[in-house]
PDBQT receptor file of N, H, CA, C and O in Angstrom, charges set to zero:
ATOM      1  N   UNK A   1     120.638 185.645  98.528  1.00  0.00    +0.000 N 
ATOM      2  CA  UNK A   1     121.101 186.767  97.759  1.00  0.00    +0.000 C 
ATOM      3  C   UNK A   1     122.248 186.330  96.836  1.00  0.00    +0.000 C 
ATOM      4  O   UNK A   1     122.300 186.744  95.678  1.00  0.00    +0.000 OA
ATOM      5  N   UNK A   2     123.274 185.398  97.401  1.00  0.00    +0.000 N 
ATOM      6  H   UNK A   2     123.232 185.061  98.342  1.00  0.00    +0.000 HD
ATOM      7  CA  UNK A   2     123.970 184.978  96.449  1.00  0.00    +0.000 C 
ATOM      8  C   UNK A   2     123.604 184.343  95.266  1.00  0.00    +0.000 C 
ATOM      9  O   UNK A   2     124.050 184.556  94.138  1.00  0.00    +0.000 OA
ATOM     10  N   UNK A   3     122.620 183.417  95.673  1.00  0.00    +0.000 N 
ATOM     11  H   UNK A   3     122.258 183.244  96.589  1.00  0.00    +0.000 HD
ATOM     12  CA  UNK A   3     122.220 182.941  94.012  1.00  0.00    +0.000 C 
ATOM     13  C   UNK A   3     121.678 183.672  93.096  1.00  0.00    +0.000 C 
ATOM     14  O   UNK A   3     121.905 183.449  91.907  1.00  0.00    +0.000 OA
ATOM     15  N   UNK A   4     120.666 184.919  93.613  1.00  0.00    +0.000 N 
ATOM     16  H   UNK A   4     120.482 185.100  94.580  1.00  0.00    +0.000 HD
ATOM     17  CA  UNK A   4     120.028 185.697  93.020  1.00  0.00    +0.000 C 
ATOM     18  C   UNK A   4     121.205 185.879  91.788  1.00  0.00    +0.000 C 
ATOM     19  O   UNK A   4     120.911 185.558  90.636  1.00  0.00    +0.000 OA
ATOM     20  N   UNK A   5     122.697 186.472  92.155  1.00  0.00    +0.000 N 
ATOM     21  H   UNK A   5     122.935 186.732  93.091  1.00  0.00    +0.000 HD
ATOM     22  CA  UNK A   5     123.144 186.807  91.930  1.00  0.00    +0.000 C 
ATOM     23  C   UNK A   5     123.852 185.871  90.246  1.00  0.00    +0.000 C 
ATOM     24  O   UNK A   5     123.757 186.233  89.073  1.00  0.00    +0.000 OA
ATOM     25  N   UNK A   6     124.464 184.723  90.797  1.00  0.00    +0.000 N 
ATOM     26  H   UNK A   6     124.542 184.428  91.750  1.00  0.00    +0.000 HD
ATOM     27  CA  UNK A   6     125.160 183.789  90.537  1.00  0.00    +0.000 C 
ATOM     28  C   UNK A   6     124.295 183.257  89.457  1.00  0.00    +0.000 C 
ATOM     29  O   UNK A   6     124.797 183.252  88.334  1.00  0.00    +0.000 OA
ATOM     30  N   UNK A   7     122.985 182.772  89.601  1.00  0.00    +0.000 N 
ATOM     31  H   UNK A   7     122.577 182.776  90.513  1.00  0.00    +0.000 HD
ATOM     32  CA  UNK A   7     122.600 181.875  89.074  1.00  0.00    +0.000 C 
ATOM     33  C   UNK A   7     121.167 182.756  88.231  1.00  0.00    +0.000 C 
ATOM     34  O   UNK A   7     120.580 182.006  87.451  1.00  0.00    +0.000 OA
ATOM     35  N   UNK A   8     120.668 183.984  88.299  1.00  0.00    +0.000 N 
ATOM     36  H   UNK A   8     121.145 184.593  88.933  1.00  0.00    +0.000 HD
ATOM     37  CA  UNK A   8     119.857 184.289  87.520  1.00  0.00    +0.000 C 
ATOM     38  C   UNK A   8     120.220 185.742  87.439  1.00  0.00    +0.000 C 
ATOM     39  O   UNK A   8     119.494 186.286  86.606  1.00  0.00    +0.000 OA
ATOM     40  N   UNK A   9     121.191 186.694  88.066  1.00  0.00    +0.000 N 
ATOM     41  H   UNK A   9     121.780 186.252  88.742  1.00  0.00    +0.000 HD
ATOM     42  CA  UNK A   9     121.211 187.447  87.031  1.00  0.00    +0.000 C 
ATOM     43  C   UNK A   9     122.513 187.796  86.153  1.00  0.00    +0.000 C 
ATOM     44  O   UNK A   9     122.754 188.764  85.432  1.00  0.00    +0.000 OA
ATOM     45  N   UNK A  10     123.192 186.760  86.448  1.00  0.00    +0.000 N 
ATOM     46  H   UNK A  10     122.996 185.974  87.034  1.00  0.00    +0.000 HD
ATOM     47  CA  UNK A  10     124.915 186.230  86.261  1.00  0.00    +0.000 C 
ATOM     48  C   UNK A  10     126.033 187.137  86.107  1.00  0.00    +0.000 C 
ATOM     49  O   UNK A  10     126.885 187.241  85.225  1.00  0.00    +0.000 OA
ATOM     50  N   UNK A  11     125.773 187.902  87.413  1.00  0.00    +0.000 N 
ATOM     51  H   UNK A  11     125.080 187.818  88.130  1.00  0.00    +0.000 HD
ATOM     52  CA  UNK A  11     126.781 188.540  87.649  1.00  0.00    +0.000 C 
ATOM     53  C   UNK A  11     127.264 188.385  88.940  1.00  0.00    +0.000 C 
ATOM     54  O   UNK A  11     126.675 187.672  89.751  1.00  0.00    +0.000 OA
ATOM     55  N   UNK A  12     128.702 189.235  89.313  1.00  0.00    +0.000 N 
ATOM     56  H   UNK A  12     129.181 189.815  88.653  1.00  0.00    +0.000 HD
ATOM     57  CA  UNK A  12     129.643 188.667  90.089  1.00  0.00    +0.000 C 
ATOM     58  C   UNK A  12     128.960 189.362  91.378  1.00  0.00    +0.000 C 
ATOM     59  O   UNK A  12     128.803 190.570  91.200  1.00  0.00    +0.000 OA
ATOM     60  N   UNK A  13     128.548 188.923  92.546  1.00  0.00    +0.000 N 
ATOM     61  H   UNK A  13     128.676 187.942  92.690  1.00  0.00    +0.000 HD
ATOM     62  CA  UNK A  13     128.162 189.637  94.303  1.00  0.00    +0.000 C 
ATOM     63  C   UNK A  13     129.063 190.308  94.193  1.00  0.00    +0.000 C 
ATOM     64  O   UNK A  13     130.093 189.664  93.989  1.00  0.00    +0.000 OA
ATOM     65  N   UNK A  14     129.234 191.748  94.245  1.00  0.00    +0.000 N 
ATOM     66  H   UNK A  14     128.397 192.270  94.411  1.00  0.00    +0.000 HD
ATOM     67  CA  UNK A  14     130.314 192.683  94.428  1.00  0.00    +0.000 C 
ATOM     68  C   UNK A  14     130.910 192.907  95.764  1.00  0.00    +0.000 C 
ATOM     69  O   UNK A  14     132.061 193.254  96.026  1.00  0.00    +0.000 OA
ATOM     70  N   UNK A  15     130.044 192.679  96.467  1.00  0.00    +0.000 N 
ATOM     71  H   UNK A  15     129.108 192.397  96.254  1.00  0.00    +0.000 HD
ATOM     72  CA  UNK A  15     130.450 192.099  98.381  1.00  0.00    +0.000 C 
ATOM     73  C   UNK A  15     131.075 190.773  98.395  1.00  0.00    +0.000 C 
ATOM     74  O   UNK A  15     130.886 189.712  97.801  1.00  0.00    +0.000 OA
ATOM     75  N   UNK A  16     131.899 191.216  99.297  1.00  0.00    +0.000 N 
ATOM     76  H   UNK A  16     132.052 192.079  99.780  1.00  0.00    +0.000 HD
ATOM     77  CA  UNK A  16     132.539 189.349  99.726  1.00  0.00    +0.000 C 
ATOM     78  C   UNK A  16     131.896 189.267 101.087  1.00  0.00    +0.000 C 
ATOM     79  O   UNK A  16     132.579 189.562 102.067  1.00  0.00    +0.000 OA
ATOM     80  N   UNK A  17     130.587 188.875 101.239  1.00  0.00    +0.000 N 
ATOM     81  H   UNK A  17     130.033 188.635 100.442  1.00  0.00    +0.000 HD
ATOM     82  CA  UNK A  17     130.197 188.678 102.620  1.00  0.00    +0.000 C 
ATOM     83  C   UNK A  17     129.970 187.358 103.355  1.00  0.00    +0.000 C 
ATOM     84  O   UNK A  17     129.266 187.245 104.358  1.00  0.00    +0.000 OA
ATOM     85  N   UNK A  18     130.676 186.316 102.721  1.00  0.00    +0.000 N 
ATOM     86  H   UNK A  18     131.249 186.408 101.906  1.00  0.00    +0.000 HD
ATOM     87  CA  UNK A  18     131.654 185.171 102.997  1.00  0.00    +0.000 C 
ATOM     88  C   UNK A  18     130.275 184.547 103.522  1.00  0.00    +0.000 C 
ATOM     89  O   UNK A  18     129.731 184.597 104.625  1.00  0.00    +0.000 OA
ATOM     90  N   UNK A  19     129.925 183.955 102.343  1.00  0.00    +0.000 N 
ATOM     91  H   UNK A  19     130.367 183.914 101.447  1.00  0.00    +0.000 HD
ATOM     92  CA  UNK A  19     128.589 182.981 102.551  1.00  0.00    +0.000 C 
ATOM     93  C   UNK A  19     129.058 181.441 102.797  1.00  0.00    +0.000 C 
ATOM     94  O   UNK A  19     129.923 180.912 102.099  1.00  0.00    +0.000 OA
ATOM     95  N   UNK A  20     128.474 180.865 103.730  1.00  0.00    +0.000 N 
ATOM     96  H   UNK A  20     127.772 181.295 104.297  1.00  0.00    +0.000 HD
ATOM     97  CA  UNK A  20     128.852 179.700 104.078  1.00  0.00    +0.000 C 
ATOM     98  C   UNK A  20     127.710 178.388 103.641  1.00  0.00    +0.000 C 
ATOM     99  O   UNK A  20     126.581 178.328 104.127  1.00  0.00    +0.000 OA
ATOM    100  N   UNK A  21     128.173 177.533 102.789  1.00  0.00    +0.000 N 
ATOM    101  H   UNK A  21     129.091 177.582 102.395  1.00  0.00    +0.000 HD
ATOM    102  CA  UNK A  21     126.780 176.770 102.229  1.00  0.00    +0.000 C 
ATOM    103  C   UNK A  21     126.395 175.575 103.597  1.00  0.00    +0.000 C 
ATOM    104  O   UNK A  21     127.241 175.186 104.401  1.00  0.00    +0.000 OA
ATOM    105  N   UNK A  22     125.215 175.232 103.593  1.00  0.00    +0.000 N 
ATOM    106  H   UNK A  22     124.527 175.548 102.940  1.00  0.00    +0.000 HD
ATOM    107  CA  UNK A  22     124.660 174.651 105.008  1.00  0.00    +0.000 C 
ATOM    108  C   UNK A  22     124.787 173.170 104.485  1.00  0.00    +0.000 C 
ATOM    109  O   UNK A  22     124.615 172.772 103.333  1.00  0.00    +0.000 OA
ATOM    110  N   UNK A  23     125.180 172.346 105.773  1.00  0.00    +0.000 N 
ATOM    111  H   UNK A  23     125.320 172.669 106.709  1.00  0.00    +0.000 HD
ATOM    112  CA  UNK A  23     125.509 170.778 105.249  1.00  0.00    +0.000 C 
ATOM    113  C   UNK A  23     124.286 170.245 105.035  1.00  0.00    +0.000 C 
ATOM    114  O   UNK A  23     123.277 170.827 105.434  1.00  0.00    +0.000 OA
ATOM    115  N   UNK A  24     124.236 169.058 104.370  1.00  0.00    +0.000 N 
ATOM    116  H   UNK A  24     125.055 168.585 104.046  1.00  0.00    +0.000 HD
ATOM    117  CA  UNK A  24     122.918 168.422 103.899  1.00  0.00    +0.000 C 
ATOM    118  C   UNK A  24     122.718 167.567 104.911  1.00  0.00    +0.000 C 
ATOM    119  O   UNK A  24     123.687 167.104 105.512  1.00  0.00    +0.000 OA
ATOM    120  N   UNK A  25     121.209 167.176 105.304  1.00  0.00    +0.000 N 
ATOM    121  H   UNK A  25     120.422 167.552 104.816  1.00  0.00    +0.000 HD
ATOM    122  CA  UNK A  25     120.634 166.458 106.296  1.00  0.00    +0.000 C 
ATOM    123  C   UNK A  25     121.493 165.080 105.840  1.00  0.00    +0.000 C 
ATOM    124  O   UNK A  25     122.056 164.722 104.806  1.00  0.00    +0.000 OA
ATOM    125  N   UNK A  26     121.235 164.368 107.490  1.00  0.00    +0.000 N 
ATOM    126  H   UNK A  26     120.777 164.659 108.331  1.00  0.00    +0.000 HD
ATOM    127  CA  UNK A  26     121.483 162.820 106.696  1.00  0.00    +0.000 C 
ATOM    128  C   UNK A  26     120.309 161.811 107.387  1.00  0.00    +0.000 C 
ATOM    129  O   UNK A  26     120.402 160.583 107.407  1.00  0.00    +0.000 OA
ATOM    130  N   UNK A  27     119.396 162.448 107.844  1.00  0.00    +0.000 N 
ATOM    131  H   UNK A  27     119.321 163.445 107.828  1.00  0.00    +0.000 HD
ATOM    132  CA  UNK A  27     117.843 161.916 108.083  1.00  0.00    +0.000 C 
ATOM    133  C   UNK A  27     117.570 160.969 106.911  1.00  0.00    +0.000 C 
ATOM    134  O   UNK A  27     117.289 161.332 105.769  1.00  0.00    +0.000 OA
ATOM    135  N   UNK A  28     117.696 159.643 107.363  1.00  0.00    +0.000 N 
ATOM    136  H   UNK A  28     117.925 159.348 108.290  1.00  0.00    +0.000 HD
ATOM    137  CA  UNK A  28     116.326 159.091 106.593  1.00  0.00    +0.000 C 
ATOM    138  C   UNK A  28     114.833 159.337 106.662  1.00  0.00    +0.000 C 
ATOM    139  O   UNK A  28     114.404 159.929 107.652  1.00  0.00    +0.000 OA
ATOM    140  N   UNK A  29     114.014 158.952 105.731  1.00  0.00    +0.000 N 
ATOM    141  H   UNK A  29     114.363 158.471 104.927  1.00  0.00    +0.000 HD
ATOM    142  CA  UNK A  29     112.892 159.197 106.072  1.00  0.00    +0.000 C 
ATOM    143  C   UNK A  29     112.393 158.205 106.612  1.00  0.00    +0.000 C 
ATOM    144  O   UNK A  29     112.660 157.062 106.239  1.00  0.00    +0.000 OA
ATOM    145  N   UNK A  30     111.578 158.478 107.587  1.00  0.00    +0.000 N 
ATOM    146  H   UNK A  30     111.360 159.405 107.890  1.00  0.00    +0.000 HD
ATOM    147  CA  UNK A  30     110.631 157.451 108.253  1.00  0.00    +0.000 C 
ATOM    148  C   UNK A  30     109.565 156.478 107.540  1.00  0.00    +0.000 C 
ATOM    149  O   UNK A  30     108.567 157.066 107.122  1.00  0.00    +0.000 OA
ATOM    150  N   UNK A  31     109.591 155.636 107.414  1.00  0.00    +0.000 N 
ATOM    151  H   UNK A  31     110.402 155.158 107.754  1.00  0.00    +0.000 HD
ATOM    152  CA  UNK A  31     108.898 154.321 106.894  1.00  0.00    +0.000 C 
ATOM    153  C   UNK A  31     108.306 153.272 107.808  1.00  0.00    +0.000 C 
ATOM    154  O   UNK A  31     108.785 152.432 108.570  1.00  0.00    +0.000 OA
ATOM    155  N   UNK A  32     107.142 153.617 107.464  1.00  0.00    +0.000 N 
ATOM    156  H   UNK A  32     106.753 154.299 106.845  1.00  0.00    +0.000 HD
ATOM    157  CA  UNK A  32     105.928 152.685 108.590  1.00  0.00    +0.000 C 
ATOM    158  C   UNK A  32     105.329 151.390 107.592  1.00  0.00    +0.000 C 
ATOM    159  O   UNK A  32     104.739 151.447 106.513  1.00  0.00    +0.000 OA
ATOM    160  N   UNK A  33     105.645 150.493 108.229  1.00  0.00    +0.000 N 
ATOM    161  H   UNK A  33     106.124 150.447 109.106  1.00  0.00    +0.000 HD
ATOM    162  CA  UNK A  33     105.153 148.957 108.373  1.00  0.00    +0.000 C 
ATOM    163  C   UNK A  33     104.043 148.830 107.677  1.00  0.00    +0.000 C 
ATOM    164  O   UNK A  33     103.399 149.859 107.471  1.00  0.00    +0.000 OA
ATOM    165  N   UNK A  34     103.546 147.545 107.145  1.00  0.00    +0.000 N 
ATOM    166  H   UNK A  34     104.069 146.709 107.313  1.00  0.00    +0.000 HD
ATOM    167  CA  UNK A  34     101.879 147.705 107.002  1.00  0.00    +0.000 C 
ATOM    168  C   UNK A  34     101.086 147.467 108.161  1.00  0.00    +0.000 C 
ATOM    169  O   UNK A  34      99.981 148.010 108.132  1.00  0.00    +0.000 OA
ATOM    170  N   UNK A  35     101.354 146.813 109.148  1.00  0.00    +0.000 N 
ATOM    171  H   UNK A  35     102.251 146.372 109.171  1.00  0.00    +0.000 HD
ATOM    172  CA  UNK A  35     100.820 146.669 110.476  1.00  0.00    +0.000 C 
ATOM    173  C   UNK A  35     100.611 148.309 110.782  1.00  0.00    +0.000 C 
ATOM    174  O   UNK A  35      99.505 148.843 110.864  1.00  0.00    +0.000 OA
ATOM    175  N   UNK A  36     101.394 148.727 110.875  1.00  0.00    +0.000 N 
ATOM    176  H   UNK A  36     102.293 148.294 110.808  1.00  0.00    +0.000 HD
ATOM    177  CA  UNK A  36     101.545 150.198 111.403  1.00  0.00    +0.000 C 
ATOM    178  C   UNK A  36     101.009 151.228 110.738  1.00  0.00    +0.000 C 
ATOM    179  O   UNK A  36     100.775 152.259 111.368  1.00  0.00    +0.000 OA
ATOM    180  N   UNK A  37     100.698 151.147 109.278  1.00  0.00    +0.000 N 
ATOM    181  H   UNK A  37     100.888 150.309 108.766  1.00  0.00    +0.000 HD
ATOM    182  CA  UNK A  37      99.508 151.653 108.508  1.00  0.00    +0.000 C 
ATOM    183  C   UNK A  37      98.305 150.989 108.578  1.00  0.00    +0.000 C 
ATOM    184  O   UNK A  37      97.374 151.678 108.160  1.00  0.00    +0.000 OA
ATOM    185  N   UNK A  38      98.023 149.982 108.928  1.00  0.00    +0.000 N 
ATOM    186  H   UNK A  38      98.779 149.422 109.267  1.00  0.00    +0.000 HD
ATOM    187  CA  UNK A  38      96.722 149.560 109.226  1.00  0.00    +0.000 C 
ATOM    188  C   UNK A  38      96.139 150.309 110.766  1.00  0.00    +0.000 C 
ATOM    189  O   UNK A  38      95.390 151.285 110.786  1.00  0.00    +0.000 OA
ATOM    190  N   UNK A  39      96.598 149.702 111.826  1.00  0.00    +0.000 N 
ATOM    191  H   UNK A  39      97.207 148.909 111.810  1.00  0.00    +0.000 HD
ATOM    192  CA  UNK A  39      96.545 150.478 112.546  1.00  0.00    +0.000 C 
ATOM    193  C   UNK A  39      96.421 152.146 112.973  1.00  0.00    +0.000 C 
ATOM    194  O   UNK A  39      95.754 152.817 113.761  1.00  0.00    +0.000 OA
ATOM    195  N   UNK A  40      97.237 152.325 112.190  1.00  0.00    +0.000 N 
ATOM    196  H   UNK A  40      97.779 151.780 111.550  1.00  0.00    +0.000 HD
ATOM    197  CA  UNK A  40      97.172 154.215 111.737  1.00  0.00    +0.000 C 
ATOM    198  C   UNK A  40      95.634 154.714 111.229  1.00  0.00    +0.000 C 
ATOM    199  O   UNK A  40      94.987 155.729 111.488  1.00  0.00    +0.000 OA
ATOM    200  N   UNK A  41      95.289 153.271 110.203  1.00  0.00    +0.000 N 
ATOM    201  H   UNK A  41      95.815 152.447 109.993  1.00  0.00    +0.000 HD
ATOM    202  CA  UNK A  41      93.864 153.985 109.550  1.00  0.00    +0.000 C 
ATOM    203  C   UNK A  41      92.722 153.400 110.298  1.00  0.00    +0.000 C 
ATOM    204  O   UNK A  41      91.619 153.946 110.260  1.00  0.00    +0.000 OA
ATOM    205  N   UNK A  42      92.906 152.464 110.885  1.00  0.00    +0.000 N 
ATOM    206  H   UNK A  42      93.802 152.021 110.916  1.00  0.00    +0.000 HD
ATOM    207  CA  UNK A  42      91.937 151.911 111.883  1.00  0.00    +0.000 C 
ATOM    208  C   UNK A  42      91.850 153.433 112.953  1.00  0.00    +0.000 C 
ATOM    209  O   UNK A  42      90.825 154.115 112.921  1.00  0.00    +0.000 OA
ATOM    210  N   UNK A  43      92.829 153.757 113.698  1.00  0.00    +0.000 N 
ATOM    211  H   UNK A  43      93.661 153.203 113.724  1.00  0.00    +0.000 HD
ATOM    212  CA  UNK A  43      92.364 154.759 114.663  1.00  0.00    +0.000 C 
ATOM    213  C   UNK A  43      91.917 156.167 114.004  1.00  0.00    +0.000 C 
ATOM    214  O   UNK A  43      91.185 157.014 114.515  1.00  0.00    +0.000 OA
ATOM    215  N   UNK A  44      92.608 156.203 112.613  1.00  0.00    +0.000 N 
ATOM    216  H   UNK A  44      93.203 155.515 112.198  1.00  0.00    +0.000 HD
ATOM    217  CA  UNK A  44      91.769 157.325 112.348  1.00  0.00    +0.000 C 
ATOM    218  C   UNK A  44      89.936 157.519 111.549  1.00  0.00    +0.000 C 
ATOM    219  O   UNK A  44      89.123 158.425 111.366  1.00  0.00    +0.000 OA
ATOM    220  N   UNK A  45      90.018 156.461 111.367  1.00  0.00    +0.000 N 
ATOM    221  H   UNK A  45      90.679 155.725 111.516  1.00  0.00    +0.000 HD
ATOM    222  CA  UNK A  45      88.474 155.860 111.091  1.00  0.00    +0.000 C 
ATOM    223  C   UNK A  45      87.503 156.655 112.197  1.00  0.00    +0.000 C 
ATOM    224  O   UNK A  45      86.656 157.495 111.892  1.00  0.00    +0.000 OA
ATOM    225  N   UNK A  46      87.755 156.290 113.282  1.00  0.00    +0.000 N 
ATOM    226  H   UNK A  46      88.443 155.608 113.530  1.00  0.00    +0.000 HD
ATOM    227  CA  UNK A  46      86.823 157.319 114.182  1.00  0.00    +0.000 C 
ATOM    228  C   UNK A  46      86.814 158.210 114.143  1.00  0.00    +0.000 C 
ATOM    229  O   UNK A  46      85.655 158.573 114.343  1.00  0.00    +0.000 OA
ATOM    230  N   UNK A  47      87.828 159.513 113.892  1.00  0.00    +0.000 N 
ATOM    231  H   UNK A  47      88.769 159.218 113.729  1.00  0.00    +0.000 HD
ATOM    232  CA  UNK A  47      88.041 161.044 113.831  1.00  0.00    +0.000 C 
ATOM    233  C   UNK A  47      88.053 161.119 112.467  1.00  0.00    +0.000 C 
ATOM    234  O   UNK A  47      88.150 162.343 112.380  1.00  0.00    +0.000 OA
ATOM    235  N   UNK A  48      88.028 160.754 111.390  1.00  0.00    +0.000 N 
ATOM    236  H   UNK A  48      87.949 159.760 111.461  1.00  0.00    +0.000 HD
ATOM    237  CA  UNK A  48      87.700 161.003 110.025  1.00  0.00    +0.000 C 
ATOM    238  C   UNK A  48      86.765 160.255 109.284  1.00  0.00    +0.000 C 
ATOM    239  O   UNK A  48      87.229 159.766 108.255  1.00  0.00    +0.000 OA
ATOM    240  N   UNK A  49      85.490 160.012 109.536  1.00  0.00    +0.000 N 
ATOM    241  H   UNK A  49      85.113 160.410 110.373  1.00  0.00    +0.000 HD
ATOM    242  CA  UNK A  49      84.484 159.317 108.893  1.00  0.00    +0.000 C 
ATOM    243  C   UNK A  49      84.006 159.912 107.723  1.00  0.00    +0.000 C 
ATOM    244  O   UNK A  49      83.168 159.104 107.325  1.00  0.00    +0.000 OA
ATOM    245  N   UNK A  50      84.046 161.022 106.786  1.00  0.00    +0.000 N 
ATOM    246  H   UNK A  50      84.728 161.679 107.109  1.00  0.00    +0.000 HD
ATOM    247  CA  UNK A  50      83.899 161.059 105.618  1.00  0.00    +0.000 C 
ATOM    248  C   UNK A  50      84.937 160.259 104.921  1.00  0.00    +0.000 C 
ATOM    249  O   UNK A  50      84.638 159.443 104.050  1.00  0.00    +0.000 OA
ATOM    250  N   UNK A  51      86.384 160.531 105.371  1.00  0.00    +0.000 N 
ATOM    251  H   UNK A  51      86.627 161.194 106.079  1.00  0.00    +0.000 HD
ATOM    252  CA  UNK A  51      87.362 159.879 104.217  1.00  0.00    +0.000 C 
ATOM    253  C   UNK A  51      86.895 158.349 104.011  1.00  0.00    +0.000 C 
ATOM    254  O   UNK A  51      86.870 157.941 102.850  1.00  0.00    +0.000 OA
ATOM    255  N   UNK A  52      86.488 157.389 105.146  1.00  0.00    +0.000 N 
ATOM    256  H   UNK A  52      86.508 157.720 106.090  1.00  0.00    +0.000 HD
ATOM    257  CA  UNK A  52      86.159 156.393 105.443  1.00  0.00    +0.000 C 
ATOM    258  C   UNK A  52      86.510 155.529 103.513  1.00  0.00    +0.000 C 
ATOM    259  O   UNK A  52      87.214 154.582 103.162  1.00  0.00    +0.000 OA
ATOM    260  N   UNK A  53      85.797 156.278 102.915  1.00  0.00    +0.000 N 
ATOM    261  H   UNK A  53      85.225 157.047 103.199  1.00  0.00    +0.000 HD
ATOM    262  CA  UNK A  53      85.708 155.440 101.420  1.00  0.00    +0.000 C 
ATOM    263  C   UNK A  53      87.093 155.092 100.663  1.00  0.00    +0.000 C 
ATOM    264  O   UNK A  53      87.171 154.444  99.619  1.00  0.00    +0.000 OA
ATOM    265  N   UNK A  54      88.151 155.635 101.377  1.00  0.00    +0.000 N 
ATOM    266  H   UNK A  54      88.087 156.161 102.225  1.00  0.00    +0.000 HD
ATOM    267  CA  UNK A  54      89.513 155.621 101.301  1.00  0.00    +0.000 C 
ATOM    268  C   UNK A  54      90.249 154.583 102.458  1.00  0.00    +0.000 C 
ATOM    269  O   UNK A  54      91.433 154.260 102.557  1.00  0.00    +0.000 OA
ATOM    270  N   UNK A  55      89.261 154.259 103.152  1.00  0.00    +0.000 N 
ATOM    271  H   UNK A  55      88.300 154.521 103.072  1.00  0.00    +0.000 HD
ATOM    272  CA  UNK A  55      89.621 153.295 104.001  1.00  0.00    +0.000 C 
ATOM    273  C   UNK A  55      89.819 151.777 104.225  1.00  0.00    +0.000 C 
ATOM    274  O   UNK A  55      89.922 151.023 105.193  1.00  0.00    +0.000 OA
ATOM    275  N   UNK A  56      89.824 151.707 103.219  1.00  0.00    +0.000 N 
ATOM    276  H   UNK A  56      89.741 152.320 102.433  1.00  0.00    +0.000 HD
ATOM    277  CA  UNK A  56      89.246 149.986 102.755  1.00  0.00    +0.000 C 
ATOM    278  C   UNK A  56      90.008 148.887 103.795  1.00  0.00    +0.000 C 
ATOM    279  O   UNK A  56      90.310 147.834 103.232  1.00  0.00    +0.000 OA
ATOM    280  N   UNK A  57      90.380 148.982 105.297  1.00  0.00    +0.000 N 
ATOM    281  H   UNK A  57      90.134 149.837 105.754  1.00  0.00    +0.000 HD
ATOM    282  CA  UNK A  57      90.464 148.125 105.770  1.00  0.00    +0.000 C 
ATOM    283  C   UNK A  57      89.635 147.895 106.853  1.00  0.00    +0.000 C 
ATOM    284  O   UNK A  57      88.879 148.754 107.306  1.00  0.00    +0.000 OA
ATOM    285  N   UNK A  58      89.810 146.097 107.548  1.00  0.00    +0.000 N 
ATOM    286  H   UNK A  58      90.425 145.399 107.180  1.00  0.00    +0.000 HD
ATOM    287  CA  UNK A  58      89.089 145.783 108.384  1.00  0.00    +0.000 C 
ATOM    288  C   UNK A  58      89.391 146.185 109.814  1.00  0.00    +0.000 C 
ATOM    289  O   UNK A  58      90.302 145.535 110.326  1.00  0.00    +0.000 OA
ATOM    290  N   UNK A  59      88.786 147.182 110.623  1.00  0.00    +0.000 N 
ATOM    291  H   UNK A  59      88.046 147.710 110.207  1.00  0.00    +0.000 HD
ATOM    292  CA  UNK A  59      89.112 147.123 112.154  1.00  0.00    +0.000 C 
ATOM    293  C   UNK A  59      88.376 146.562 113.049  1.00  0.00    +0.000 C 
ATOM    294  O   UNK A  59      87.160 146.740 112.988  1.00  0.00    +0.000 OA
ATOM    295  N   UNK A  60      88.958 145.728 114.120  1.00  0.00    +0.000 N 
ATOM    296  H   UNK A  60      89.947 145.583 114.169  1.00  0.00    +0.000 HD
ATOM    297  CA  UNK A  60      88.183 145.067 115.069  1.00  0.00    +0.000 C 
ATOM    298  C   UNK A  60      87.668 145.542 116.022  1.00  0.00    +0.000 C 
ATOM    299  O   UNK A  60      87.006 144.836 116.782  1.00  0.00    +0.000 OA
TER     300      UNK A  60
């Protein structure tokens, strides 16, 4: 509601209902290996056999 306010219809929140802004994550994102994407598409090769043509690796 505050931005509504602030930022598109640019006027002042006539309430002070003491908005508190939320801290930003500090998560990296997760990043998998190529071992670990191979593997990933090797096991899903069995439960997704149409995509298969997107699959272009070798599983043993």
């Amino acid at each position: 509601m505050s931005f509504l306010f602030e930022e598109v219809i640019k006027k002042p929140l006539s309430l002070s209902l003491g908005f508190i802004k939320g801290k930003r994550a500090t998560k990296l994102p997760v990043v998998l290996t190529q071992q670990e994407i191979i593997f990933l598409k090797c096991a899903l090769r069995s439960i997704i056999y149409p995509l298969d043509y997107f699959m272009a690796v070798v599983c043993d």
